[in-house]
C-alpha positions in Angstrom: 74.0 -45.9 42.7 71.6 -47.1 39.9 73.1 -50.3 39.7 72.7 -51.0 43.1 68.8 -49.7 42.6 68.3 -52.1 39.3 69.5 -54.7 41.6 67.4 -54.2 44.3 64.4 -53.3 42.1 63.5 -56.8 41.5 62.7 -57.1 45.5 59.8 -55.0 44.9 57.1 -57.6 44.4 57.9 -58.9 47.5 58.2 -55.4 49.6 54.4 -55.0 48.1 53.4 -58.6 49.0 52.5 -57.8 53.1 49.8 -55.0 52.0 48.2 -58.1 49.8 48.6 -60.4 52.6 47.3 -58.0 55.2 44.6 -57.3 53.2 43.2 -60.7 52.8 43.2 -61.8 56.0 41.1 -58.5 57.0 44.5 -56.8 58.9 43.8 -53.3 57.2 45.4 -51.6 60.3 49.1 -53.7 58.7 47.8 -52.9 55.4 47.5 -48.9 56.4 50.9 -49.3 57.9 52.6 -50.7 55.2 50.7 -48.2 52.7 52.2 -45.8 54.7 55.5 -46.9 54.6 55.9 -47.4 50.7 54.5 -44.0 50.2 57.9 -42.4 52.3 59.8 -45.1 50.2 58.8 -44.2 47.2 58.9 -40.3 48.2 62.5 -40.7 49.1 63.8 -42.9 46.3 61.3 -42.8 43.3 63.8 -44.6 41.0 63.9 -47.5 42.7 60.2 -47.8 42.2 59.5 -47.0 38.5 60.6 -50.6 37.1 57.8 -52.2 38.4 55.2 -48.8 38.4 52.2 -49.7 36.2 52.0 -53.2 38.5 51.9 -51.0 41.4 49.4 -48.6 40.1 47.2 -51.4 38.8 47.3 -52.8 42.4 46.5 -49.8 44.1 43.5 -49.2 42.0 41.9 -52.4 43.1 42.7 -51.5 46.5 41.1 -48.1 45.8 38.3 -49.2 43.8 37.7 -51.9 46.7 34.5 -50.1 48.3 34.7 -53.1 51.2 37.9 -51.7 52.9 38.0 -49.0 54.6 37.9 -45.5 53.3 41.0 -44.5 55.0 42.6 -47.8 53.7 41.8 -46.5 50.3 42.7 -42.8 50.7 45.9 -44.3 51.4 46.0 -46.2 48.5 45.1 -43.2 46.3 47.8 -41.5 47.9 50.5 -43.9 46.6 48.8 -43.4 42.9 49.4 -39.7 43.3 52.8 -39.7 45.0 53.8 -41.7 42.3 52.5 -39.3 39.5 54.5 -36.7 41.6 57.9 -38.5 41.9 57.5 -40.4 38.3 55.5 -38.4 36.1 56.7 -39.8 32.4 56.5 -42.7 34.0 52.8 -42.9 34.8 52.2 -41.2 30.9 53.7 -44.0 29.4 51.0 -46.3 31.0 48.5 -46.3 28.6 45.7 -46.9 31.4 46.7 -44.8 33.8 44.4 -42.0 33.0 41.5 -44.4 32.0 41.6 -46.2 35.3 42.9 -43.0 38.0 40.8 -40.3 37.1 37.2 -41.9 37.1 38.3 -43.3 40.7 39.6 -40.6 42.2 37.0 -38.5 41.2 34.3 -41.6 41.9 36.0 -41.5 45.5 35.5 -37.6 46.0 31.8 -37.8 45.3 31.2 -41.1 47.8 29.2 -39.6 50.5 29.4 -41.1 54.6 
């Protein structure tokens, strides 16, 4: 089984590639949908994932720092920080920014007011 995850690992930029591609042509409904959809992915099969994590997270922090998209958009995003925290936790210490860069936002994002 891990061979056959290292070897599909590599695909991963291109899974994450629709969200980006959603996102900048203003589709956040595709973008939600796809958020959605890596979060179970990663839930179920968090090995797969931690290769390529500290891209991931650094992407999901723009999208949750983004104050332009929607706030459910980037709830979602913040969601795929955490469940990845959850799944892959010495994998998220070993990213030296991940604190830095996770705790100001998602504390930044419980304080926005409607």
């Amino acid at each position: 089984p891990t061979e056959k995850i290292t070897a599909f690992a590599t695909l991963i930029p291109t899974m994450l590639a629709p969200i980006s591609m959603a996102l900048n042509r203003g589709d956040e409904d595709s973008a939600r949908a796809c958020l959605e959809l890596t979060i179970e992915n990663l839930d179920l099969e968090p090995k797969f994932w931690k290769p390529h994590i500290g891209m991931i997270l650094e992407a999901m922090v723009q999208v949750a720092s983004s104050t332009t998209l929607d706030e459910s958009t980037r709830q979602l995003a913040l969601e795929l920080i955490v469940s990845a925290a959850e799944a892959l936790p010495s994998a998220c210490r070993r990213i030296p920014t991940f604190a830095t860069s996770v705790f100001p936002l998602a504390l930044s994002m419980m304080l926005e007011l409607d």
